[in-house]
Every structure is written in C-alpha cells, then in structure tokens.
PASEBA-1860 file (N, C-alpha, C; in nm, 3 decimals):
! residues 108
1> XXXXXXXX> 4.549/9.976/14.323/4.465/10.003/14.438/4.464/9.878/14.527 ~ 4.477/9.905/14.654/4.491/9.784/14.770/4.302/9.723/14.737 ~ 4.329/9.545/14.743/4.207/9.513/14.764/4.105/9.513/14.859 ~ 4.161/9.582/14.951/4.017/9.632/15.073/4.000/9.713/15.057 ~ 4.052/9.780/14.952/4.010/9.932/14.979/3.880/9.937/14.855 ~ 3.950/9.895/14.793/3.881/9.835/14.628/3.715/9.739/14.674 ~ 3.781/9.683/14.786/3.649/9.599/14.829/3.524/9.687/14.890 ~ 3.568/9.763/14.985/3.510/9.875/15.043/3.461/9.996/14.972
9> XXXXXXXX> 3.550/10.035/14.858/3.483/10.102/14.758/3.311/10.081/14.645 ~ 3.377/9.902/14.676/3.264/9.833/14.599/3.169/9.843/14.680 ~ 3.182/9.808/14.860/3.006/9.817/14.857/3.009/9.928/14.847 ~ 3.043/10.052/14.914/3.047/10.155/14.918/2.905/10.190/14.839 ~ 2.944/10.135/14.676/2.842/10.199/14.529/2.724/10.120/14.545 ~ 2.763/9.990/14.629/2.622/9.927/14.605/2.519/9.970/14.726 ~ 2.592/9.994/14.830/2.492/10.080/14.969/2.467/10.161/14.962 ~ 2.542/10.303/14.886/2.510/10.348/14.932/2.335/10.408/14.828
17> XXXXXXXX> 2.302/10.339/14.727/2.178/10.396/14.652/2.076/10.291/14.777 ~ 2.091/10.196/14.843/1.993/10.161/14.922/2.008/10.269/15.061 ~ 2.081/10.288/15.072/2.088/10.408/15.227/1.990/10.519/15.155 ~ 2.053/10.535/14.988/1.925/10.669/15.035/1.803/10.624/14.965 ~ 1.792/10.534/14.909/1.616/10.482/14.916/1.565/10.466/15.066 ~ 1.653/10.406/15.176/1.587/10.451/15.310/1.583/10.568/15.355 ~ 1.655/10.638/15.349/1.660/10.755/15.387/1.519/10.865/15.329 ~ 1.492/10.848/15.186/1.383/10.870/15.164/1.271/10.811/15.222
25> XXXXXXXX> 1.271/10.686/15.234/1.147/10.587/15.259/1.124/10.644/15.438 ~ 1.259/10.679/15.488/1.165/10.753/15.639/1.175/10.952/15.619 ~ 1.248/11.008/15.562/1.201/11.149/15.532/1.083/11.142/15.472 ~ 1.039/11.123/15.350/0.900/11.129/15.317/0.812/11.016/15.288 ~ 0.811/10.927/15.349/0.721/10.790/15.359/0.622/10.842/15.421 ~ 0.473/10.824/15.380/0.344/10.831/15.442/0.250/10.705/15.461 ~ 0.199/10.723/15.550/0.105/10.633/15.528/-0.049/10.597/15.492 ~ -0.013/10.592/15.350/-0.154/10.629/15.289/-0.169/10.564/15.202
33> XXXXXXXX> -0.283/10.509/15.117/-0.346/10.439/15.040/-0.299/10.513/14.883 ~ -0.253/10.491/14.805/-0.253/10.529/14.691/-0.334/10.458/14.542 ~ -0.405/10.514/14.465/-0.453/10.493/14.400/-0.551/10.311/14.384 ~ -0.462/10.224/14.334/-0.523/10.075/14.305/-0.501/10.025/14.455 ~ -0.401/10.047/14.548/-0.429/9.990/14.673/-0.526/9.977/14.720 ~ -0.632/10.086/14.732/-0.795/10.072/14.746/-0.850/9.921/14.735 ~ -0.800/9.859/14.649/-0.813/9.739/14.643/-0.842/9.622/14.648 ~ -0.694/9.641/14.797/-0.658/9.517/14.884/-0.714/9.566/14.982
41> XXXXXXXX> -0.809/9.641/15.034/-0.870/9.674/15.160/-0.968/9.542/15.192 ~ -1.020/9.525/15.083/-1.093/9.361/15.146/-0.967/9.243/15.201 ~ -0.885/9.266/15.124/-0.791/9.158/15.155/-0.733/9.148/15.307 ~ -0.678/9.266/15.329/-0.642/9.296/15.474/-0.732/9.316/15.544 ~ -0.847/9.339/15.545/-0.950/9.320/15.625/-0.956/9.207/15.704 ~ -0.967/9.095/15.592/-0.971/8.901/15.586/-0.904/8.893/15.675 ~ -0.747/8.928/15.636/-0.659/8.852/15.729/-0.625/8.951/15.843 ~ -0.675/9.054/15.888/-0.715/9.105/16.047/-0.830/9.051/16.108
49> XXXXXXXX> -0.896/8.969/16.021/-0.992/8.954/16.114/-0.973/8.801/16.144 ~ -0.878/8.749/16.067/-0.855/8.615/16.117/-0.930/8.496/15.987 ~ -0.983/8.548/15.887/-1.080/8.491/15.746/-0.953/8.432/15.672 ~ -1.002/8.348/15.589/-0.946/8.299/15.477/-0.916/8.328/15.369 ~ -0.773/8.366/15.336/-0.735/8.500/15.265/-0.691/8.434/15.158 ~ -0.621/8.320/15.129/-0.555/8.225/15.049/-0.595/8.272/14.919 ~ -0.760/8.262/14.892/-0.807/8.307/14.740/-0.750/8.468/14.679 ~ -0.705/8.518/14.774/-0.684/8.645/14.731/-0.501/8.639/14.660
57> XXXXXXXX> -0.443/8.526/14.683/-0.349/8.517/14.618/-0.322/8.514/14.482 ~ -0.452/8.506/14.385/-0.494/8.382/14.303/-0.554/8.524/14.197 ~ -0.586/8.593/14.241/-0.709/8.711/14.223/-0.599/8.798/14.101 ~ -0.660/8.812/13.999/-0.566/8.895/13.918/-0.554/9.057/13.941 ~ -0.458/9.134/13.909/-0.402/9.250/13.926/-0.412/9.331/13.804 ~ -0.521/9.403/13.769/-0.431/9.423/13.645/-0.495/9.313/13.508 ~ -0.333/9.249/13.438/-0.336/9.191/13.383/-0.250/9.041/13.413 ~ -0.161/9.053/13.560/-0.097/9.003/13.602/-0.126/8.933/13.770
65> XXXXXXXX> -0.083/8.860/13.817/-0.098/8.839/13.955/0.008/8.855/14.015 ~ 0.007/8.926/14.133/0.147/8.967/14.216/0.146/8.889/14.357 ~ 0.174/8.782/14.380/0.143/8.710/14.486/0.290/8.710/14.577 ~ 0.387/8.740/14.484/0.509/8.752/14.618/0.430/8.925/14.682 ~ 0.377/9.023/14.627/0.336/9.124/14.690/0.244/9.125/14.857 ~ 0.156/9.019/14.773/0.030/8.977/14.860/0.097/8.913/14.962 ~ 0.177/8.818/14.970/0.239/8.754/15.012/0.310/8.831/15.186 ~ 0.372/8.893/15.106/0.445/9.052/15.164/0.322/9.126/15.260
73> XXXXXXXX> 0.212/9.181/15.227/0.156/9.221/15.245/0.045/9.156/15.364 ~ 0.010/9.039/15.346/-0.063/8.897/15.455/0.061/8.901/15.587 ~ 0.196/8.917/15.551/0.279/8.879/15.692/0.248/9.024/15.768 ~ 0.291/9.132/15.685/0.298/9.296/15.744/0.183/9.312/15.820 ~ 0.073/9.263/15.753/-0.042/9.342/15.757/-0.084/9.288/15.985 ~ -0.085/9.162/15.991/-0.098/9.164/16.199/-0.047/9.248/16.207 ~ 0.105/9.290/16.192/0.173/9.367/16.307/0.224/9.515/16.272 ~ 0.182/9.560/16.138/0.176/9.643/16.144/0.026/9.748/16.093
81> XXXXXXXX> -0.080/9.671/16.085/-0.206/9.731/16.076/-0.240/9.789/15.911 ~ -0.136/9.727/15.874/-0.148/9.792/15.662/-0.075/9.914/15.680 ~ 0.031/9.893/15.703/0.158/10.011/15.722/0.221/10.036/15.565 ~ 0.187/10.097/15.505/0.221/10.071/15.342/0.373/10.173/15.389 ~ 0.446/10.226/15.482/0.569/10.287/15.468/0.637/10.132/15.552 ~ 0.571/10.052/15.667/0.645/9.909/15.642/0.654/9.841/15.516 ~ 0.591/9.846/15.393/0.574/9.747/15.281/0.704/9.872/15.213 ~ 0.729/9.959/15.232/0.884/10.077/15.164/0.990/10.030/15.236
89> XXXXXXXX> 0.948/9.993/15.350/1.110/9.940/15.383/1.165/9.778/15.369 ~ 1.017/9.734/15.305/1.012/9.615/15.252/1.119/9.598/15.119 ~ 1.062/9.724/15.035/1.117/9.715/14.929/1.265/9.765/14.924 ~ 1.328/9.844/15.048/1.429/9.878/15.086/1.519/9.730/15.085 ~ 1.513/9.596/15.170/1.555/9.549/15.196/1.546/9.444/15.085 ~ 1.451/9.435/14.999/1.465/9.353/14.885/1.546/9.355/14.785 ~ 1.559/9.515/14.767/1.637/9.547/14.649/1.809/9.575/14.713 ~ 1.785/9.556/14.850/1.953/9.472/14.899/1.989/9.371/14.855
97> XXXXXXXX> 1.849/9.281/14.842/1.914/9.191/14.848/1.948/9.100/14.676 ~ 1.932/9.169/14.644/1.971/9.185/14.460/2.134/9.192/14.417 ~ 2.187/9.243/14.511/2.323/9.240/14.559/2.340/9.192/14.670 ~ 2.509/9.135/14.643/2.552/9.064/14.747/2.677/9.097/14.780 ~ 2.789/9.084/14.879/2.916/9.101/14.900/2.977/9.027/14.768 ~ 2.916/8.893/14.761/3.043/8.860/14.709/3.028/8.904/14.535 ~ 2.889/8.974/14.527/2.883/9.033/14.351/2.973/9.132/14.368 ~ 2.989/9.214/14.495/3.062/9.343/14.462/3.226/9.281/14.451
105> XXXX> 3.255/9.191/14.500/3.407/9.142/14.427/3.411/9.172/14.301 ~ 3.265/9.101/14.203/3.297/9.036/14.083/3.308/9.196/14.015 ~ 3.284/9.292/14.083/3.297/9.447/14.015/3.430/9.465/14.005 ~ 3.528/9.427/14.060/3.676/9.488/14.019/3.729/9.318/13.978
END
C-alpha cells in the first residue's frame, strides 16, 4: 500500500470517531443541567458576577477533585453563559487531542 494513502487511511480511523462525537454533540446536544451539575451553579454564578472563584477549584467532587473541569468551565462560563453543549464540544476537541498526526504514522 502507497504511504499516503496508508497515511490518510490512518487519520481517516482516528477522525473519523471524533467527527461523529461532533456530529452527535450538535444533532442532540442540549442545554441543560444534568443531575450533580446542580452543583456548580454557585460556582458560575461567582465567576459571572465577577467574585472570587479560586476556592471552588479546591472543593471536592465526589470523592475526587476535577479542577482541569472547573478550570474548563471558569473560561466557558463569560462567553458562553454555562453552555454545557460548549463544555461537549470541549470534550470533542480534547479527545482530538489524545491523538496526533504523527501517532497515526506509528499505526502502520
């Protein structure tokens, strides 16, 4: 098999499961609060209103703290008003980036 083609095949497998996680994330993405999100409504509150949100990084989850989430969530939250289908295409572009061109070489 020619190596561009082989190359192109490779992303081919690795795009195309992120094309259709977007593709889902705008056919049925809503924007709505689900279950423990309830949450972070104080949190995004804070930082729309311009408050000191920092402690909420810190704040356990659970049993765990998710602060690259929060993190995620403090930039989104100005400009898109707590858009939880912006925080899906968040995760769209993260789990791109888990792969890379030059991993899909190391596939053939």
């Amino acid at each position: 098999m020619h190596p561009t083609l082989r190359y192109r095949l490779g992303l081919l497998l690795v795009a195309a499961p992120l094309g259709l996680q977007a593709l889902i994330v705008y056919a049925l993405g809503v924007n709505t609060l689900l279950g423990d999100e309830f949450l972070y409504s104080d949190f995004i509150r804070e930082i729309l209103e311009g408050r000191s949100w920092l402690h909420w990084l810190w704040v356990q989850h659970n049993e765990h703290r998710v602060i690259p989430m929060k993190l995620v969530m403090a930039l989104l939250a100005p400009w898109t008003r707590w858009s939880t289908v912006a925080e899906m295409y968040v995760s769209v572009v993260l789990a791109g980036q888990s792969r890379s061109t030059g991993e899909v070489q190391d596939l053939w």
